[in-house]
C-alpha positions in Angstrom: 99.1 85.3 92.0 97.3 87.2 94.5 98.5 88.6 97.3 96.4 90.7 100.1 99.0 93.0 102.7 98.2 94.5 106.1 99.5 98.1 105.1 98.3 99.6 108.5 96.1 102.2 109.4 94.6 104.4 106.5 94.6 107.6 108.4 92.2 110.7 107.8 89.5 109.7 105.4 88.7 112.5 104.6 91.8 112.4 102.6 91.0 109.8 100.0 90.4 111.7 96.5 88.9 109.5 94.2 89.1 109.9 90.3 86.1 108.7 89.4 86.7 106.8 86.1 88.2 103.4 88.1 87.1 104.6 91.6 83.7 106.1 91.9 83.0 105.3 95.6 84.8 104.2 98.3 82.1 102.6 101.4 83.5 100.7 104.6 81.4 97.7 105.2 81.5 95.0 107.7 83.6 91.3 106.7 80.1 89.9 107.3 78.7 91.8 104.6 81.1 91.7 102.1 78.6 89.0 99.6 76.1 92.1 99.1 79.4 94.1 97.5 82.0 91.8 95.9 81.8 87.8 94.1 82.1 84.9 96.5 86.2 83.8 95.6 87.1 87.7 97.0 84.3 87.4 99.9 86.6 84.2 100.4 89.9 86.1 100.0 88.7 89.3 102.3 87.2 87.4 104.7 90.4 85.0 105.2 92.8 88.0 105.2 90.8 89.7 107.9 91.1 86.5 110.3 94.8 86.4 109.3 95.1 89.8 110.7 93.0 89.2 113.8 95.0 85.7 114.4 98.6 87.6 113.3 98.4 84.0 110.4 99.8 83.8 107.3 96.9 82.0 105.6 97.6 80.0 102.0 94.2 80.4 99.5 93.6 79.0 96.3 90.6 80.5 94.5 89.6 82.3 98.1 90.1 78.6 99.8 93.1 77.5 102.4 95.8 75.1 100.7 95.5 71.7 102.5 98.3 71.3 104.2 99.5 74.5 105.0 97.7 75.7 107.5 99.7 77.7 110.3 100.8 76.2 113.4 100.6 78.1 117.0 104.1 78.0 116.4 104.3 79.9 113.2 101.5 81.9 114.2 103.6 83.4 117.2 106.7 83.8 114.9 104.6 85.7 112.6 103.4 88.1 115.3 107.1 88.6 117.2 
């Protein structure tokens, strides 16, 4: 399993140090750009979390794709956000 978390803001920058044997850049890019930097299942799985967060969803993925069947209703979409 795979999970993705809203962990809130980041803060200062600046502050990331990087070690440079797993980590040897860190870039910000747009959700619309993500295929020129990762494969397609986590362009799938980045681009689903980020409308989770804008919609305040809990959204269900297999392989980067929702589960049929359990997508959120208004109703747990406004439990979610309260």
């Amino acid at each position: 399993m795979l999970y993705v978390f809203d962990c809130g803001e980041i803060g200062d920058e600046k502050l990331i140090r990087l070690d440079n044997v797993e980590i040897d850049k860190v870039e910000w890019v747009s959700v619309d750009s993500l295929s020129q930097y990762v494969i397609p299942r986590l362009e799938r799985r980045l681009s689903s979390a980020y409308q989770a967060y804008v919609s305040g969803a809990f959204i269900y993925l297999e392989y980067g794709r929702p589960v049929p069947g359990t997508e959120p209703t208004p109703e747990a979409a406004r439990r979610a956000a309260s």
